[in-house]
MDAnalysis code that builds the backbone (N, CA, C; Angstrom):
import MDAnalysis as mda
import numpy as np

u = mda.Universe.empty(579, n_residues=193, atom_resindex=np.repeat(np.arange(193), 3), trajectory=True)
u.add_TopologyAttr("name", ["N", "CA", "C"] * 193)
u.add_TopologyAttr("resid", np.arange(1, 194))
u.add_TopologyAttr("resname", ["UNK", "UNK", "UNK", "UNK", "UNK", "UNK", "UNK", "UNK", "UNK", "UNK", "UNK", "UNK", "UNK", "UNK", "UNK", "UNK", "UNK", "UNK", "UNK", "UNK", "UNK", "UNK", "UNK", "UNK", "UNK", "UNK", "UNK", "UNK", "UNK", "UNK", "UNK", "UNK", "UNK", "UNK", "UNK", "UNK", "UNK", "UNK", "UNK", "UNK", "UNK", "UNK", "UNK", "UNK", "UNK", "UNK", "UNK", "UNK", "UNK", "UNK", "UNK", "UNK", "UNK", "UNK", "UNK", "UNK", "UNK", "UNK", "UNK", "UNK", "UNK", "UNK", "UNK", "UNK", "UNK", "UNK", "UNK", "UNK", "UNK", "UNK", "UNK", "UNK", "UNK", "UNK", "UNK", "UNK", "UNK", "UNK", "UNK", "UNK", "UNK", "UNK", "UNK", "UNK", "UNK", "UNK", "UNK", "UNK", "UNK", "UNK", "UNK", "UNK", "UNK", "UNK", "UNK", "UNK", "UNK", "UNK", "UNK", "UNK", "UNK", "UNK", "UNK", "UNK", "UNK", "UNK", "UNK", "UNK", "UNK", "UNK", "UNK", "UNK", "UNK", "UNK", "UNK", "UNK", "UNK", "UNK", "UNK", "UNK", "UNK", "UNK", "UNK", "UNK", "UNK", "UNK", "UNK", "UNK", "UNK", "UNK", "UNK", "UNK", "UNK", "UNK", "UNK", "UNK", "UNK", "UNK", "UNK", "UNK", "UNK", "UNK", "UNK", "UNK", "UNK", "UNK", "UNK", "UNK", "UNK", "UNK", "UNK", "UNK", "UNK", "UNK", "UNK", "UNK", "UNK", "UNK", "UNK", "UNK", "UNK", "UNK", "UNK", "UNK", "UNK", "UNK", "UNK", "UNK", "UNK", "UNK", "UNK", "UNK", "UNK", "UNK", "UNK", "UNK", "UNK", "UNK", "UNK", "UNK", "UNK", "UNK", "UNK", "UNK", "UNK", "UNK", "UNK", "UNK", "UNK", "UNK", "UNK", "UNK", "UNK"])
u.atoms.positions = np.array([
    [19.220, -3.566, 3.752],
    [18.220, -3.201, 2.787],
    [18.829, -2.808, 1.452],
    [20.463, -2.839, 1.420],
    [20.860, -2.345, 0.203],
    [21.249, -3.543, -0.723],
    [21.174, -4.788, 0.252],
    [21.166, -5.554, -0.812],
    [20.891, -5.996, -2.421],
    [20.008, -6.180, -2.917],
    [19.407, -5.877, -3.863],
    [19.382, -4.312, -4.365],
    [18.780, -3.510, -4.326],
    [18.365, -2.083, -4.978],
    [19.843, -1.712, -5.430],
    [19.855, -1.246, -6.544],
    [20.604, -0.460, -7.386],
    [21.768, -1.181, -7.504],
    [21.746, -1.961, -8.107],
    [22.712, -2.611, -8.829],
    [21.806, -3.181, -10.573],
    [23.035, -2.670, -11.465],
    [22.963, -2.293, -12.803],
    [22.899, -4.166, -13.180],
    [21.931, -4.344, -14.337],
    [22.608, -5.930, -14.932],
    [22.176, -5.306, -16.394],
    [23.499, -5.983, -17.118],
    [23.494, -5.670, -18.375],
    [22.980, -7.059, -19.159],
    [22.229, -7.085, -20.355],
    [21.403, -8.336, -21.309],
    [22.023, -7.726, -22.323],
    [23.051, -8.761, -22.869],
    [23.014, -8.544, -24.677],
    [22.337, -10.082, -25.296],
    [21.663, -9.656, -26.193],
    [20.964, -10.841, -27.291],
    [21.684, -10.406, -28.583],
    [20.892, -11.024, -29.821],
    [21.711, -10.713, -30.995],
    [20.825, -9.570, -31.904],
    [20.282, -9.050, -31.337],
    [20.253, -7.508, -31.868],
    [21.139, -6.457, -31.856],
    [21.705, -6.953, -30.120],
    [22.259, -5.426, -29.735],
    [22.181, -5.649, -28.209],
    [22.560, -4.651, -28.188],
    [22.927, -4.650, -26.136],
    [21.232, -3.824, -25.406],
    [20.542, -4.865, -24.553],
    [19.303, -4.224, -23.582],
    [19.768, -4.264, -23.018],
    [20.147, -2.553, -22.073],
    [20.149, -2.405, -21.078],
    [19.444, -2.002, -19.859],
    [19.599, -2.643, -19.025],
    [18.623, -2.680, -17.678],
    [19.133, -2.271, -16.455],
    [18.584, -1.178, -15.456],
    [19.080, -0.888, -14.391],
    [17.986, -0.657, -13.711],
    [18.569, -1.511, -12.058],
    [17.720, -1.888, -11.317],
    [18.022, -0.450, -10.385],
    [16.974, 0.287, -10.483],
    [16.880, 1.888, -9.882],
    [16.428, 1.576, -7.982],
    [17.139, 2.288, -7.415],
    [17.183, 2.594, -5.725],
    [15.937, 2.035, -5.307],
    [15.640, 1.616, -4.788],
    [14.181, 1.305, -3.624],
    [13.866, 2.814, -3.170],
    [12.713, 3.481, -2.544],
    [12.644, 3.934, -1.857],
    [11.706, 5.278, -2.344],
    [11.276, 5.092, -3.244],
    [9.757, 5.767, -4.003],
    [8.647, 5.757, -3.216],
    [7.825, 6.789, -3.633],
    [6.614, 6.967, -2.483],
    [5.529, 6.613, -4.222],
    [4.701, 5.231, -3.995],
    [3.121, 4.796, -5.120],
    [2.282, 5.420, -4.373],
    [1.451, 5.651, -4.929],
    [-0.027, 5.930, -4.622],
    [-0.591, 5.227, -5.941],
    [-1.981, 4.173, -5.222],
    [-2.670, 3.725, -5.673],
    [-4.276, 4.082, -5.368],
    [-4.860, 4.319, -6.145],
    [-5.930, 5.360, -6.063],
    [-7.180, 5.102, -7.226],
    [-7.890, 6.023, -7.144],
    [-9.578, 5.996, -7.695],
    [-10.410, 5.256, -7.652],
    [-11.535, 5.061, -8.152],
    [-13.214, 4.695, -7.992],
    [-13.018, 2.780, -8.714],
    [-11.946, 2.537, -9.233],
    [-11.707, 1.080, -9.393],
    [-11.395, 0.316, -8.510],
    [-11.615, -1.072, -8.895],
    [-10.976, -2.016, -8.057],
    [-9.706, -2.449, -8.274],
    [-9.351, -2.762, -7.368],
    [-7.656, -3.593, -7.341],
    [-6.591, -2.122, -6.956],
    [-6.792, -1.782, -6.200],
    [-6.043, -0.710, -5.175],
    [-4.893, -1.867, -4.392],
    [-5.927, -2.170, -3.348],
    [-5.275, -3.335, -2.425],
    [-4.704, -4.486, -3.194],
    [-5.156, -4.839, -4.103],
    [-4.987, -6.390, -5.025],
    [-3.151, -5.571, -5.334],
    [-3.272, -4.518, -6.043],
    [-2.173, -3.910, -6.477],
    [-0.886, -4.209, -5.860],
    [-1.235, -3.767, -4.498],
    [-0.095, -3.222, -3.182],
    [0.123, -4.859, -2.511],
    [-0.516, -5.475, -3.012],
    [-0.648, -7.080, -2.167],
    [0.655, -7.936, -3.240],
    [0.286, -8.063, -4.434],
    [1.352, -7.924, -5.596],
    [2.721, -7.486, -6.049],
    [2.767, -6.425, -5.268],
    [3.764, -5.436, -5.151],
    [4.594, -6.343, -4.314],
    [3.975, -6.747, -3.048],
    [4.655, -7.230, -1.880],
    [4.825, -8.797, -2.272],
    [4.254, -9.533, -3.316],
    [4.629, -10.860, -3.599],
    [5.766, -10.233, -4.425],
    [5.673, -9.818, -4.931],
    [6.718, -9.645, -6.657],
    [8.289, -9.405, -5.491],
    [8.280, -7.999, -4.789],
    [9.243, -8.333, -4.061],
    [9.406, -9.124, -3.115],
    [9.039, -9.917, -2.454],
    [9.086, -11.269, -1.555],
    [9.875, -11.959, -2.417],
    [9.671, -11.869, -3.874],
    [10.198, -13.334, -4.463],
    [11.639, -12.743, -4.779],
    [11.882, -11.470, -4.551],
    [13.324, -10.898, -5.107],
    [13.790, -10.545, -3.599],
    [13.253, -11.126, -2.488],
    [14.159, -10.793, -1.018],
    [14.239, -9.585, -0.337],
    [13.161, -8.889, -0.568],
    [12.465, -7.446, 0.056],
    [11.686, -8.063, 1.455],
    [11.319, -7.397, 2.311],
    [10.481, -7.737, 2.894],
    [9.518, -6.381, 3.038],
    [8.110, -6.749, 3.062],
    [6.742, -5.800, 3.207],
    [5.990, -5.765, 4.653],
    [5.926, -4.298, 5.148],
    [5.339, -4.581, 6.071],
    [3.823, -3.871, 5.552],
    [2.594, -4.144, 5.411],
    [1.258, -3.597, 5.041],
    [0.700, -3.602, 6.221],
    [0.046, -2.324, 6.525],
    [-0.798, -2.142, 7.498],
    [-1.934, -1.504, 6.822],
    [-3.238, -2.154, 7.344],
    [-4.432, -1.797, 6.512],
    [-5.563, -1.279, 7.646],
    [-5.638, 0.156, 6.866],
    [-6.595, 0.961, 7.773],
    [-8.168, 0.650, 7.419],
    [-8.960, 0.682, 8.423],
    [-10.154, 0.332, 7.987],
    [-10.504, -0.993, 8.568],
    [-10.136, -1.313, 7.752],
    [-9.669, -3.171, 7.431],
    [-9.747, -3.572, 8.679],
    [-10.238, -5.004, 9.465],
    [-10.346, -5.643, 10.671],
    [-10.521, -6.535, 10.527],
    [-10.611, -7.302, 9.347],
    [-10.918, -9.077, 8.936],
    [-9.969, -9.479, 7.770],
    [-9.720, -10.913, 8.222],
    [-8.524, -11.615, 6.988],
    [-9.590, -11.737, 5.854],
    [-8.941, -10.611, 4.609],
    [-9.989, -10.718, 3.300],
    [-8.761, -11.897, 2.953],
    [-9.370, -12.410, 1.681],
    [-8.597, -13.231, 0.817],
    [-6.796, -13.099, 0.571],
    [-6.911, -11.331, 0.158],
    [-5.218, -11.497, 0.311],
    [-4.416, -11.489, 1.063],
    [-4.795, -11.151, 2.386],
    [-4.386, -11.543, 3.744],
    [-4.148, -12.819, 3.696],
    [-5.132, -13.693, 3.922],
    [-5.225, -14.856, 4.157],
    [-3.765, -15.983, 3.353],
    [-4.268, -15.220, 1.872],
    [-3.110, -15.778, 0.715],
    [-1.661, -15.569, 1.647],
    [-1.272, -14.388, 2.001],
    [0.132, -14.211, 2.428],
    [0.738, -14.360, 3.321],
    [-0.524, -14.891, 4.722],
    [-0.223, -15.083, 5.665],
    [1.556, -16.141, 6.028],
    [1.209, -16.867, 5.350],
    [2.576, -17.772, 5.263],
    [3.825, -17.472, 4.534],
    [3.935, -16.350, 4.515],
    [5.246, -15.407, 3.475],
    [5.757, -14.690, 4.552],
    [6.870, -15.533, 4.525],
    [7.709, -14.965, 5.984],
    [8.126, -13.341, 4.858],
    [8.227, -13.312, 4.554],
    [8.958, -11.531, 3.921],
    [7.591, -10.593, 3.950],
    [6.897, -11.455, 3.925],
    [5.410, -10.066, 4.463],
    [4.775, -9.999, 5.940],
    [4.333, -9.310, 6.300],
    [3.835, -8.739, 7.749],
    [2.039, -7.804, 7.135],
    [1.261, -8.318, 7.404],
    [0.025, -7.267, 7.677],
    [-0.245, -7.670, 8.847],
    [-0.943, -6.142, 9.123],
    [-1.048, -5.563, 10.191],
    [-2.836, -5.126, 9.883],
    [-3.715, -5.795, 10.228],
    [-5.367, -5.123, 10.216],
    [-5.485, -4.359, 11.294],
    [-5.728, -2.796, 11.031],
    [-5.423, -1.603, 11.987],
    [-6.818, -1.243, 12.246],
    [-8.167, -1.501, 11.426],
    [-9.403, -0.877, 11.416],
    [-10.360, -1.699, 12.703],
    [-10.895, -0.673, 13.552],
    [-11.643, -1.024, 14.939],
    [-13.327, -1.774, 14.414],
    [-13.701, -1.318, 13.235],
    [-15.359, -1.910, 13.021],
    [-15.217, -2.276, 11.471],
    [-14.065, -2.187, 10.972],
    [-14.087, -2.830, 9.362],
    [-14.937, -1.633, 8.656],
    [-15.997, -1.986, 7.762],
    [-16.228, -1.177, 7.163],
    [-17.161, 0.130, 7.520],
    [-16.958, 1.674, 7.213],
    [-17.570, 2.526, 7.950],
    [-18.796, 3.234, 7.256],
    [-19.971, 2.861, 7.895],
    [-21.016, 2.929, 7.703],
    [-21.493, 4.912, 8.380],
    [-21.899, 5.493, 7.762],
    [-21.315, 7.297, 8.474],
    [-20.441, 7.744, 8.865],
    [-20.696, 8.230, 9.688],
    [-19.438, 8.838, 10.476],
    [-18.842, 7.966, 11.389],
    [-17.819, 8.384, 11.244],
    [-16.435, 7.679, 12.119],
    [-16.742, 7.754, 13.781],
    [-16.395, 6.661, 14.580],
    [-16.191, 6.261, 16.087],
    [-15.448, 6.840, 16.391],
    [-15.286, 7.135, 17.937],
    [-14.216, 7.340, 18.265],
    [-13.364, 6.366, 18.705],
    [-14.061, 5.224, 18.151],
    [-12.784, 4.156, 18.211],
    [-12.340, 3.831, 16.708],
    [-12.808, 4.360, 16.044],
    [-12.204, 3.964, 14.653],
    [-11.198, 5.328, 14.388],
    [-11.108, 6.526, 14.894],
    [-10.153, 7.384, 15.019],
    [-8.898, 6.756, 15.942],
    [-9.243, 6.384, 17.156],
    [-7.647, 5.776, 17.707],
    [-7.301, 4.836, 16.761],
    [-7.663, 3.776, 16.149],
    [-7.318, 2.597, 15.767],
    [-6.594, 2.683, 14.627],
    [-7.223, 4.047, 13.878],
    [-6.687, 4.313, 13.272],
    [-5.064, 5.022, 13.498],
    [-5.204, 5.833, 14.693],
    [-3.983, 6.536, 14.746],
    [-3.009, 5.879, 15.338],
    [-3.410, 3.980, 15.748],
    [-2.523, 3.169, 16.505],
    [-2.154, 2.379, 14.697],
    [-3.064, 2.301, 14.160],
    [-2.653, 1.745, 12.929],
    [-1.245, 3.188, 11.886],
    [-1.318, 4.061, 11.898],
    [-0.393, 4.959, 11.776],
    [1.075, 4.852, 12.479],
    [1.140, 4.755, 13.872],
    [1.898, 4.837, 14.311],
    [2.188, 3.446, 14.441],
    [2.038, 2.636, 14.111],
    [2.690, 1.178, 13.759],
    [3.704, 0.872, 12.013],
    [2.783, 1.835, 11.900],
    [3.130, 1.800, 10.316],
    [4.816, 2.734, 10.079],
    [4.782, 3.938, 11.359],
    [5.624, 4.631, 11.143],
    [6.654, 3.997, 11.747],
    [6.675, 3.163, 12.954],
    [7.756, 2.627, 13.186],
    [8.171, 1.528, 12.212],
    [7.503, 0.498, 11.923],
    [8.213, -0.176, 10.766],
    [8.747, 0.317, 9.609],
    [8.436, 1.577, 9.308],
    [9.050, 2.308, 8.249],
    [10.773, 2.839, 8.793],
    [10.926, 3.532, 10.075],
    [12.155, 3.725, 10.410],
    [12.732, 2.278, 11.426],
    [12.058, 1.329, 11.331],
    [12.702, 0.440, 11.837],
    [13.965, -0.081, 11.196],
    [13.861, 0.048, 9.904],
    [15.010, -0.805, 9.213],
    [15.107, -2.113, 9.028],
    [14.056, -2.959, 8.990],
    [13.442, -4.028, 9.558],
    [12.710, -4.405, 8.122],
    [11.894, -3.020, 7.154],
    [11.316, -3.374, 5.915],
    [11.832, -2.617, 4.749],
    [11.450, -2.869, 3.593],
    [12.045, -2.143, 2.184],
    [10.928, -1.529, 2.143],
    [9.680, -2.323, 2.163],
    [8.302, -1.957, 1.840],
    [7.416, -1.605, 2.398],
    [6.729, -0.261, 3.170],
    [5.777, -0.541, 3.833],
    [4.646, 0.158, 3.158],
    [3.429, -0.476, 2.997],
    [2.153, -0.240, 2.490],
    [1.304, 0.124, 3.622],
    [0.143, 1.632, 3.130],
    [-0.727, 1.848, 4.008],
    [-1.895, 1.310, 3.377],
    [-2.644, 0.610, 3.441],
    [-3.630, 0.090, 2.505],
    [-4.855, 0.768, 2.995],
    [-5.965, 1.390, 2.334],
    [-6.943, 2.409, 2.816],
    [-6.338, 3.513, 3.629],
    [-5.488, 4.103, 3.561],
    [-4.818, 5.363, 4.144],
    [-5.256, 6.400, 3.488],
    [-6.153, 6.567, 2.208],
    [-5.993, 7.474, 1.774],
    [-8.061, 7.875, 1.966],
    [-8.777, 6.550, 2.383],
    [-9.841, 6.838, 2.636],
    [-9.559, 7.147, 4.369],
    [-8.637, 6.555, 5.394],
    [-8.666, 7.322, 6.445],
    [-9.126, 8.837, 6.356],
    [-8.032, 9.523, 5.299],
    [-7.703, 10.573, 5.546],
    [-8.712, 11.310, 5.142],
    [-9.665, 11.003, 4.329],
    [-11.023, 11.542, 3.546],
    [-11.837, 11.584, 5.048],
    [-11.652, 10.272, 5.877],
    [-12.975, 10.549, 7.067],
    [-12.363, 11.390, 7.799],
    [-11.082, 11.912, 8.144],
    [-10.593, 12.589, 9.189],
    [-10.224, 11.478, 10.054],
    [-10.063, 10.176, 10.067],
    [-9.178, 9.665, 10.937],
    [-7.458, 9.910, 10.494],
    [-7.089, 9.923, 10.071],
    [-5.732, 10.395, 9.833],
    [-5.363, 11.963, 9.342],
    [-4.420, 12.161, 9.829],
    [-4.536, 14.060, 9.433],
    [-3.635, 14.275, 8.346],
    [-3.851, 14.811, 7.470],
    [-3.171, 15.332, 6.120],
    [-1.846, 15.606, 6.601],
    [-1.688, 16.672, 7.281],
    [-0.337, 16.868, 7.652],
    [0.271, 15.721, 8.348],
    [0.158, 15.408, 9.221],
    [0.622, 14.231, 9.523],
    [1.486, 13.352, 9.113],
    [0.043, 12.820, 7.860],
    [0.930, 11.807, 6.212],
    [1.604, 12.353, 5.607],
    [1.626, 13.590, 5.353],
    [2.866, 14.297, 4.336],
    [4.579, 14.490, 5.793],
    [4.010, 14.617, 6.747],
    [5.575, 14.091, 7.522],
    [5.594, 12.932, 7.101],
    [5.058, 12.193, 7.722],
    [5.357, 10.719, 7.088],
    [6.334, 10.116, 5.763],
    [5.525, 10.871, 5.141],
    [6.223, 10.916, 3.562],
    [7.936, 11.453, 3.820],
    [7.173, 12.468, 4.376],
    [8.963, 13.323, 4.145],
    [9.820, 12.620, 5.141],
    [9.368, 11.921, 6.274],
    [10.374, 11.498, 7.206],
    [11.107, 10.112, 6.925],
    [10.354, 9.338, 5.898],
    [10.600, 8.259, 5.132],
    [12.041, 7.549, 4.825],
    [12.441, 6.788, 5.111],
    [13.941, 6.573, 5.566],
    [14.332, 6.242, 3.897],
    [15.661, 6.408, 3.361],
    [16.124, 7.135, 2.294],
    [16.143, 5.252, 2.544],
    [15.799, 4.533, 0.832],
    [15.787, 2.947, 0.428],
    [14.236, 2.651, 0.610],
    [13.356, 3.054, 1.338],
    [12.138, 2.390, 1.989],
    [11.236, 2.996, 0.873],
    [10.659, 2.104, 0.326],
    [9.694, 2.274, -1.202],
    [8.186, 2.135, 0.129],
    [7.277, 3.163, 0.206],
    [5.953, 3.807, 0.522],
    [4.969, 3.460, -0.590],
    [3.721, 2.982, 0.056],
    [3.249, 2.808, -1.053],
    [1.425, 3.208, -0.019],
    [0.800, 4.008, -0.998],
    [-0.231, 4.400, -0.852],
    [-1.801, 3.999, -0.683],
    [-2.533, 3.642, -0.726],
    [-3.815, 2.989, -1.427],
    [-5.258, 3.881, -0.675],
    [-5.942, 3.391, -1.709],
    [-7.345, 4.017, -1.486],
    [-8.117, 4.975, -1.793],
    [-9.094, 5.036, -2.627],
    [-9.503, 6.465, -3.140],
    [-9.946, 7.541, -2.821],
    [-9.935, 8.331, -3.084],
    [-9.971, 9.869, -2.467],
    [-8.515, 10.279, -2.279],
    [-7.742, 10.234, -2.820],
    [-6.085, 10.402, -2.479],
    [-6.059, 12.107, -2.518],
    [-5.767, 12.916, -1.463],
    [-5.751, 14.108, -2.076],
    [-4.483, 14.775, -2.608],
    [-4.516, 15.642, -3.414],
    [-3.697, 16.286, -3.939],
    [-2.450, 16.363, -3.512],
    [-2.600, 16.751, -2.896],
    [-0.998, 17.054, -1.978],
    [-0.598, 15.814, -1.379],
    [-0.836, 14.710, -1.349],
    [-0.303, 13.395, -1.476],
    [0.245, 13.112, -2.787],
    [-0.679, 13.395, -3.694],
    [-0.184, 12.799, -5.046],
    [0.912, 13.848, -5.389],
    [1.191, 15.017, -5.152],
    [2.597, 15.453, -5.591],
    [3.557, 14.909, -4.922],
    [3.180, 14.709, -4.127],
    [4.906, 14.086, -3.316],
    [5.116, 12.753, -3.716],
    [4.369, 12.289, -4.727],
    [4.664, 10.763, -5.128],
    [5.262, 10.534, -6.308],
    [6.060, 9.271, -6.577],
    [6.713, 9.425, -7.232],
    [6.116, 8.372, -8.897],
    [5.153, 7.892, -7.664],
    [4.540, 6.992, -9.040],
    [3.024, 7.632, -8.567],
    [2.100, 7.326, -9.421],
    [0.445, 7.664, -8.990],
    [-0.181, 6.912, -10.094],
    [-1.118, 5.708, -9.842],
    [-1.900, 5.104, -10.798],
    [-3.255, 5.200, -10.344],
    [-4.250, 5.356, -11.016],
    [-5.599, 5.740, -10.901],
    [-6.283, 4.562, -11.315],
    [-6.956, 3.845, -10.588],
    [-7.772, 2.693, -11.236],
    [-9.708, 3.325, -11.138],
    [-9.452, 3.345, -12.884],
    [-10.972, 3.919, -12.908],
    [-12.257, 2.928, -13.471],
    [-13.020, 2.943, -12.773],
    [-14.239, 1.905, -12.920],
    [-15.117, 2.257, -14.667],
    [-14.703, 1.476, -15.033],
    [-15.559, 1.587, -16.196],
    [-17.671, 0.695, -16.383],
    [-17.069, -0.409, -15.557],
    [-18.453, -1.305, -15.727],
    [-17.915, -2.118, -14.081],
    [-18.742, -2.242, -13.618],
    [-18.863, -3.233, -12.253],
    [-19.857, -3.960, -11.720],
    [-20.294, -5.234, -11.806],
    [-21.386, -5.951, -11.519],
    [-22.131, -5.513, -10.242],
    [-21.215, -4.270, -9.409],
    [-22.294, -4.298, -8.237],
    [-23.773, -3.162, -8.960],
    [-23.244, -2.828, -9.844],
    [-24.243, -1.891, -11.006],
    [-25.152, -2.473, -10.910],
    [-25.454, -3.458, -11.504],
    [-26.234, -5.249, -11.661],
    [-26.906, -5.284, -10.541],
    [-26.569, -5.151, -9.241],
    [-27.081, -5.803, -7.968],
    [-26.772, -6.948, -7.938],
    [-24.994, -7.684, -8.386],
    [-23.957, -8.710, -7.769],
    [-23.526, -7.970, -6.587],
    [-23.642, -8.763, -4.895],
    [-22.823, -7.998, -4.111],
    [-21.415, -8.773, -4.404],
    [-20.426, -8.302, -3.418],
    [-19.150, -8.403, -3.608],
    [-18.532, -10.270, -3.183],
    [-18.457, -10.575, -4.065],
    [-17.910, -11.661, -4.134],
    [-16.700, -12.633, -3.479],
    [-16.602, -13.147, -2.803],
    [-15.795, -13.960, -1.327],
    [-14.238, -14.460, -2.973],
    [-13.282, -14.055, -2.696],
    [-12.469, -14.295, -3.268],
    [-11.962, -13.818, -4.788],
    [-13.162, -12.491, -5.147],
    [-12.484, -12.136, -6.190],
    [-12.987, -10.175, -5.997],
    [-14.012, -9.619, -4.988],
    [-13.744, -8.606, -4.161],
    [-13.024, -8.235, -3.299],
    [-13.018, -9.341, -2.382],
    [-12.092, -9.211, -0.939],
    [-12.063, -10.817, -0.296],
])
């Protein structure tokens, strides 16, 4: 996994010397708020490094059907998803099968993280688990902290609480300004999910 990460490349042009250094793997993102492209984000993340020889493992909570970017990556040997969610989307309160599935989707996630096996592993909707009480706060913050030193964590889903977002090292907020479902457009086969 140390292949790539942290090694320095220097660019001179005829201005002057840009310098560029390629900083350690192994940052904890959180991708978060009331916008879209959370998942689109973390899906991106995992092409951009695929094409630089990372490999991603994404496990998506909630989630139980190949949406579009699934589908897209399926054939990218350097990525792995994992659809961890027992009924897809949750309509009230949580099952008690959408609590195991969830906590089998966790503990899949945690072994590929100390497997040594990925650079990248993404929880995709981990952070709305944790809003229903299928995943336990404490829990994810071991997680975080137990995080094998190179392995870049990456977050998603809104409602991120607090004490997630301090332990992170990046945090981007995607905030909805205008959205056609306003309109009464429902969600669209290839440019929602």
């Amino acid at each position: 996994m140390d292949g790539l990460a942290g090694e320095a490349i220097c660019i001179f042009d005829k201005q002057g010397l840009i310098f560029m250094v390629q900083h350690k793997m192994g940052e904890v993102q959180v991708y978060t708020g009331n916008g879209k492209g959370k998942t689109t984000a973390a899906f991106g993340l995992a092409l951009r490094a695929s094409g630089a020889g990372f490999r991603t493992s994404i496990h998506q909570f909630i989630k139980n059907k190949g949406s579009g970017e699934v589908i897209a990556v399926k054939n990218i040997k350097n990525i792995v998803v994992r659809c961890g969610g027992a009924s897809g989307l949750i309509m009230g309160k949580p099952k008690a099968s959408d609590r195991k599935a969830a906590k089998a989707c966790l503990e899949r996630a945690r072994k590929d993280m100390v497997s040594g096996k990925f650079d990248i592993v993404v929880l995709d909707e981990v952070n709305v688990a944790l809003k229903l009480g299928l995943v336990d706060k404490k829990e994810m913050l071991e997680i975080i902290d137990c995080r094998p030193r190179g392995v870049e964590l990456v977050l998603t889903g809104r409602y991120c609480p607090s004490c997630i977002m301090r332990k992170a090292d990046l945090v981007t907020e995607m905030k909805e300004l205008r959205h056609p479902y306003k309109k009464g457009i429902p969600a669209r086969k290839g440019i929602e999910y």
